[in-house]
C-alpha positions as CSV (number, residue, x, y, z in Angstrom):
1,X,-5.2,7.9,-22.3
2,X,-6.3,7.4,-18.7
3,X,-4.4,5.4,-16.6
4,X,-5.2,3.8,-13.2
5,X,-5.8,0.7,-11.3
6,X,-7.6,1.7,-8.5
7,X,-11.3,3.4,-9.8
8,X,-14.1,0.8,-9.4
9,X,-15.8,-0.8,-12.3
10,X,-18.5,1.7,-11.9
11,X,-16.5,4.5,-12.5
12,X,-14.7,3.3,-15.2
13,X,-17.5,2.1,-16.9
14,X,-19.3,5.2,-16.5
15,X,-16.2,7.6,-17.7
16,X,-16.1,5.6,-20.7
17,X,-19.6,6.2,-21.3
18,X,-19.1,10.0,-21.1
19,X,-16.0,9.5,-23.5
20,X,-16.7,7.7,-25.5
21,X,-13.9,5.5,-24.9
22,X,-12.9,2.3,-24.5
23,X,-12.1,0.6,-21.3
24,X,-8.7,-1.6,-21.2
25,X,-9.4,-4.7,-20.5
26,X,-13.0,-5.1,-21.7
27,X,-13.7,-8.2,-20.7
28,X,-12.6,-11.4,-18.2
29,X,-10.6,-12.8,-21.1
30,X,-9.2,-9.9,-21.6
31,X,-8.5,-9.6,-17.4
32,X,-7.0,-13.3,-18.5
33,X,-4.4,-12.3,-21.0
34,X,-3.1,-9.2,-18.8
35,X,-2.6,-12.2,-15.9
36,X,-0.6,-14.1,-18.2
37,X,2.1,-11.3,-19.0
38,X,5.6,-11.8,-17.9
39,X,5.0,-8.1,-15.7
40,X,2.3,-9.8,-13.9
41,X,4.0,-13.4,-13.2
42,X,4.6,-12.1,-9.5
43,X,3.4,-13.5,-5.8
44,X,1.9,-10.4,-3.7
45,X,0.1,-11.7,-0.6
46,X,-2.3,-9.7,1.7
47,X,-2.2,-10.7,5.1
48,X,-4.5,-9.1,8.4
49,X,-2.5,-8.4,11.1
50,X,-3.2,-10.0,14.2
51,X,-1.5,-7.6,16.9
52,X,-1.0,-3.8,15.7
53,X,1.4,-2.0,14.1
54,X,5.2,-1.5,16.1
55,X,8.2,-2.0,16.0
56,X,8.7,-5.3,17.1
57,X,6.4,-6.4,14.6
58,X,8.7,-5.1,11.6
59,X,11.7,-6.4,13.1
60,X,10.7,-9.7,13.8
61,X,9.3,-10.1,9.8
62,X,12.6,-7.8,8.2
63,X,14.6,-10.0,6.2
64,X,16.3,-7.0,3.2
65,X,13.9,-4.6,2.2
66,X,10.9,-3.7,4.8
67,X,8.6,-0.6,3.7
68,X,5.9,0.8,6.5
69,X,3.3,3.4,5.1
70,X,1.7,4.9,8.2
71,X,-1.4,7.6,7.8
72,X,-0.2,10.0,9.4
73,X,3.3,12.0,10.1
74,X,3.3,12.1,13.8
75,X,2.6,7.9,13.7
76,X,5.3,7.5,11.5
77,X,7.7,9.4,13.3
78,X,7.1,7.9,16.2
79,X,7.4,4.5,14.6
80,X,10.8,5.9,12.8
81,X,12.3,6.1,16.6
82,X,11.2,3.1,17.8
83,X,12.5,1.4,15.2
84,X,15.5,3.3,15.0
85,X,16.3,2.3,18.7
86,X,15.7,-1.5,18.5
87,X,17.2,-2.1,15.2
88,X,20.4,-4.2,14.4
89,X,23.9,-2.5,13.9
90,X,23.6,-3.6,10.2
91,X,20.1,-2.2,9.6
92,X,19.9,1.5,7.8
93,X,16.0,3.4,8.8
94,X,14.7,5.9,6.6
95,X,11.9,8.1,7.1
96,X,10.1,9.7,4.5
97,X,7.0,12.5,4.6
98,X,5.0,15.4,3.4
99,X,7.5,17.8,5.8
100,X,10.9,17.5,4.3
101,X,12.1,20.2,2.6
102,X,12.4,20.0,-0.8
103,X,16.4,19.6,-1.1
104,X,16.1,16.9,2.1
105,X,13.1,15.0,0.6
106,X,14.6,14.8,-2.5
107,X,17.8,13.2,-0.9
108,X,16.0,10.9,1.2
109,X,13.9,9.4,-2.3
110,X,17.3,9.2,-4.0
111,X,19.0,6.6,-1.5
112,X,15.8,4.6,-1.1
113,X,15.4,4.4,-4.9
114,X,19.4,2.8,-4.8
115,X,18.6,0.8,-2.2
116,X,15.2,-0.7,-2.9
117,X,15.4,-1.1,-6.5
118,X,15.0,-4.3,-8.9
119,X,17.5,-6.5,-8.1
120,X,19.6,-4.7,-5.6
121,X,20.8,-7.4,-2.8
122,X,23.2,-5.2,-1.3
123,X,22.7,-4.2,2.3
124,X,19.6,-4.5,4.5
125,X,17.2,-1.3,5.1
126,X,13.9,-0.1,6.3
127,X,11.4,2.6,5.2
128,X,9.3,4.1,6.8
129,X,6.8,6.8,5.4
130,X,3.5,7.9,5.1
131,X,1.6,8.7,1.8
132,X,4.7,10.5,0.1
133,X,5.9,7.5,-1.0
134,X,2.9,6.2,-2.7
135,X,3.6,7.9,-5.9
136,X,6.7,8.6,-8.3
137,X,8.9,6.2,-6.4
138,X,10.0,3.5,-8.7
139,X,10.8,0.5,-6.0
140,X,10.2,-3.0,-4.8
141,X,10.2,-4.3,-1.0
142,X,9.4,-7.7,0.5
143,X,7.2,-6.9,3.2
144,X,4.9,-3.8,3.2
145,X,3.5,-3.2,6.6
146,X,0.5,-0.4,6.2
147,X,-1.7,1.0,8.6
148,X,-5.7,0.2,7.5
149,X,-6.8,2.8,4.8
150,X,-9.3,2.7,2.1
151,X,-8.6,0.0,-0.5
152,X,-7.7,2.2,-3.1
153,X,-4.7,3.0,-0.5
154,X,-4.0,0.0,0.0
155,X,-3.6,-1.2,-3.8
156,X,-1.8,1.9,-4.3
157,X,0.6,0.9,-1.6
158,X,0.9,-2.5,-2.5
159,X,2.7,-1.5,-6.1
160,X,6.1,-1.1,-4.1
161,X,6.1,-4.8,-3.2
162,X,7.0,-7.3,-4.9
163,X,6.9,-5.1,-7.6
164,X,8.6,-6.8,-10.4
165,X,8.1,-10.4,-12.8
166,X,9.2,-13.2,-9.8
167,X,9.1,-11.4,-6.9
168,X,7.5,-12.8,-3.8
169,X,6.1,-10.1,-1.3
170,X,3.8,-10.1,1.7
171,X,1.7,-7.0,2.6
172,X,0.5,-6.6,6.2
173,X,-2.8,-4.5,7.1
174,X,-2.6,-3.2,10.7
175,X,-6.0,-2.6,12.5
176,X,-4.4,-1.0,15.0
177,X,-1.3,1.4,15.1
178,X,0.5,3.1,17.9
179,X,0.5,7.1,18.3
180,X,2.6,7.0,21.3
181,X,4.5,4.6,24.0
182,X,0.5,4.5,25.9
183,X,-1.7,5.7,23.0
184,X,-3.3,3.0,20.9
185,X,-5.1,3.6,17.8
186,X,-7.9,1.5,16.0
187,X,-7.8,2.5,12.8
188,X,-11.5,1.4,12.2
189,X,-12.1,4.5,14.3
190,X,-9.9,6.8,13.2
191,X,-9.6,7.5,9.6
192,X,-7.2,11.0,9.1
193,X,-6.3,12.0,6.7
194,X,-9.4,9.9,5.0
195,X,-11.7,11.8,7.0
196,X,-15.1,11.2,5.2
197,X,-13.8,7.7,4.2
198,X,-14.3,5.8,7.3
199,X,-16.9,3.3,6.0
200,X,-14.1,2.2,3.3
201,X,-11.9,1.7,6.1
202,X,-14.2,-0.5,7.6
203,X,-15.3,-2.7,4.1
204,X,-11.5,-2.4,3.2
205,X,-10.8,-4.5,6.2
206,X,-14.1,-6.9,6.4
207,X,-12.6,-8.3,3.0
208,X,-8.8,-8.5,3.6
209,X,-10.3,-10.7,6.4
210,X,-12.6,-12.5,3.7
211,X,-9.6,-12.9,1.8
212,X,-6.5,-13.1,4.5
213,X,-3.2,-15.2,3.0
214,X,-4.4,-14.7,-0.4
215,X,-3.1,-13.5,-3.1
216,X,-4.6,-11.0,-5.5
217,X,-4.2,-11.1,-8.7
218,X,-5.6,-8.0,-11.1
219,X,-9.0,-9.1,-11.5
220,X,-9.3,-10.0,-7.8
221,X,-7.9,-6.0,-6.8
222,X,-10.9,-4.8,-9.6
223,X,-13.0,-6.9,-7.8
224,X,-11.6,-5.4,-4.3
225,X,-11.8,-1.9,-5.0
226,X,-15.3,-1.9,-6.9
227,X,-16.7,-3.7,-3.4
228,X,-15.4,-1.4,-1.4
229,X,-15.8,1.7,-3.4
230,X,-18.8,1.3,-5.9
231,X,-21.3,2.8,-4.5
232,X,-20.0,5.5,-3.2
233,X,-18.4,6.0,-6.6
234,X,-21.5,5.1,-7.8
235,X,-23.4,8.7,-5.9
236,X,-20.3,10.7,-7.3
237,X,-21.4,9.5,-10.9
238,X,-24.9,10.4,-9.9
239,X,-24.2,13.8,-8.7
């Protein structure tokens, strides 16, 4: 069994070819009847940001649970402080990357996982991290704010928001993201660690404009990721 939501229709349909094996769902009913389970009866909504990614920006939108996913470690670190520094007496920070050590990192996961998981309404916190937290971290937040990245990113992201059956989340793309106090980044421009990715960076964000205040269901992420990533899944396969 494979596993994944975010190959594109062209390279599932090809490994399935060259398994012989068959690919779950298999057709737009069957896209229909995975919508229709009680997992999937959730609100996620993609928004573009209009300003870039800062501090400000998270506090003015935190209500419980905020998560921010930046690309890079010195970005979020930076963010970290900012926020850290602006942030209400009652608000814990967290930061989260690839540098930890291992006994730190594993501490850090542990409290976030109390904190942000289903159902918890105790407290108010916010995370920030960069691509470590995109896998084996089993929570939910309200509000995702993530730097622009490739739309496989982006869906991979979105799974710790509004994660569960009747939650209601928002996730925010940022354009643009702040390196320093005087550095700005456009993150059309500047694609690390997604270094030979940058034309998915910029068809990632040409339809999360197409489709800003939307929400996307699973057929509409298929639909997302096989746009943005098709053909150049599509010269792997060939290759």
């Amino acid at each position: 069994i494979l596993m994944t939501a975010t190959f594109s229709g062209n390279m599932l349909h090809h490994l399935g070819e060259l398994l012989d094996a068959e690919i779950v769902p298999s057709s737009p009913e069957a896209v229909q009847e995975l919508q229709n389970l009680d997992s999937q009866k959730k609100d996620r909504f993609y928004e573009v940001a209009t300003q870039p990614l800062s501090a400000q920006a998270i506090l003015d939108q935190h209500n419980r649970r905020s998560l921010v996913i930046c690309n890079t470690v010195d970005r979020a670190r930076y963010l970290f402080e900012q926020i850290r520094a602006n942030r209400p007496d009652d608000v814990e920070i967290f930061l989260l990357h690839s540098r930890f050590l291992r006994g730190d990192r594993d501490q850090t996961e542990d409290k976030i996982r109390q904190l942000f998981e289903k159902d918890n309404k105790e407290g108010s916190a916010i995370v920030v991290a960069t691509q470590a937290i995109e896998v084996g971290v089993d929570i939910t937040s309200e509000v995702l704010h993530t730097e622009l990245a490739p739309a496989n990113a982006i869906l991979q992201r979105a799974g710790r928001c509004a994660r569960y059956q009747d939650d209601v989340g928002t996730v925010m793309v940022y354009g643009q993201s702040f390196q320093s106090d005087v550095e700005l980044v456009d993150l059309t421009e500047e694609f690390a660690p997604y270094m030979e990715q940058g034309e998915q960076f910029v068809s990632t964000l040409t339809y999360l404009r197409e489709h800003d205040g939307q929400k996307l269901d699973f057929g509409m992420e298929q639909k997302f990721i096989t746009e943005v990533h098709g053909d150049a899944d599509k010269k792997v396969i060939e290759t």
